[in-house]
C-alpha positions as CSV (number, residue, x, y, z in Angstrom):
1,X,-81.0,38.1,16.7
2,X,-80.3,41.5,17.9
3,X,-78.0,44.3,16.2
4,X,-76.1,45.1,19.5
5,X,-72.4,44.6,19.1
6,X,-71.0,41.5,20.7
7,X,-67.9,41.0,23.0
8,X,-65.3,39.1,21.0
9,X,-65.7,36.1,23.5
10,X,-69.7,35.8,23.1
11,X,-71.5,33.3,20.9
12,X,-74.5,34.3,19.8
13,X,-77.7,32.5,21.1
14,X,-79.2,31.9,17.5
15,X,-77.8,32.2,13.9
16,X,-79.4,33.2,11.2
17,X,-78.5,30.6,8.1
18,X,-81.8,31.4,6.0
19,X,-79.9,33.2,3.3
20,X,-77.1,30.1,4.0
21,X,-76.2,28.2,1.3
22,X,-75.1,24.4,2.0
23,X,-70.6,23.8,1.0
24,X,-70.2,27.2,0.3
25,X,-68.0,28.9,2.4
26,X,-66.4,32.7,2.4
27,X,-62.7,32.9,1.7
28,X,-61.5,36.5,1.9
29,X,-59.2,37.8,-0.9
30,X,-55.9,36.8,-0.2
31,X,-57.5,34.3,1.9
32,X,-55.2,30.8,2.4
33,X,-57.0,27.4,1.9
34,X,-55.6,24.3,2.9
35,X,-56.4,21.6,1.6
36,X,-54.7,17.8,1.4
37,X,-54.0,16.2,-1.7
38,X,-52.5,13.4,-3.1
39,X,-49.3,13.2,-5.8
40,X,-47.2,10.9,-6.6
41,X,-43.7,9.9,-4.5
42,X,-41.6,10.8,-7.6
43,X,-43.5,14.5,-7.9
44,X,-43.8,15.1,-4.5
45,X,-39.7,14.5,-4.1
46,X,-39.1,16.9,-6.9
47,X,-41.1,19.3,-5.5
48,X,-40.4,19.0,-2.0
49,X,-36.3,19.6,-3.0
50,X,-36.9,22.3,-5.4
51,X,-38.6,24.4,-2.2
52,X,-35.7,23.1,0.1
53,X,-33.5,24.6,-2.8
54,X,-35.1,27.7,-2.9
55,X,-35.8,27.9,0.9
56,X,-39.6,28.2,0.6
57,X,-42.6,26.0,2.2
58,X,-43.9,23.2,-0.4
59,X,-46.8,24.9,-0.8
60,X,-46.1,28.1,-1.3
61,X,-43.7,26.6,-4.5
62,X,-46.9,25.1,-5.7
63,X,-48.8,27.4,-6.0
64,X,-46.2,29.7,-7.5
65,X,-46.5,26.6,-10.1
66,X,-50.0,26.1,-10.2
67,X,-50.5,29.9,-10.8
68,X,-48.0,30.0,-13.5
69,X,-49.6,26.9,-15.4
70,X,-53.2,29.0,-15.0
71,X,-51.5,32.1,-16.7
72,X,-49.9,29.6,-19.1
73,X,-53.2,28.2,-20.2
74,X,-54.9,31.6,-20.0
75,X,-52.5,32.6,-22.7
76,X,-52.8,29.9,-24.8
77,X,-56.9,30.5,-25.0
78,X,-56.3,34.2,-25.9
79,X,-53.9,33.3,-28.5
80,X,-55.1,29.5,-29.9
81,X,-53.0,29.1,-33.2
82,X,-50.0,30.2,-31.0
83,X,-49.2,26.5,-30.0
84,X,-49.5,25.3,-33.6
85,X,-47.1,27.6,-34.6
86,X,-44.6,25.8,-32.5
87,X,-45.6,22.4,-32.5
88,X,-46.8,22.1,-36.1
């Protein structure tokens, strides 16, 4: 490969993928990754009227959950005997 800059609409004519490393792919920070799953009806209608309610894509209201339940769970490893406290 040579180090002369490329036009934006040129493909190289060979890659290097020696220091390649098989699934792992970059994601930049702040990077989105999209990615199906599969929930239930019942969670997925709860979900899906809580963003209409709030005027926000599905997604973006679960990850606002998922990140919250991280946070949630982050705490509760700092502080263990916290949850006993309330449900003991």
């Amino acid at each position: 490969m040579s180090d002369q800059p490329m036009e934006d609409n040129e493909i190289p004519a060979e890659i290097d993928f020696r220091n390649g490393v098989r699934g792992l792919h970059h994601i930049s920070p702040g990077g989105r990754v999209l990615l199906p799953v599969s929930i239930e009806r019942s969670v997925w209608e709860y979900f899906s009227g809580k963003a209409q309610q709030k005027g926000v894509d599905l997604s973006e209201l679960l990850t606002d959950v998922l990140q919250r339940d991280i946070e949630i769970n982050a705490a509760l490893k700092v502080a263990p005997g916290l949850m006993q406290r309330f449900v003991g």
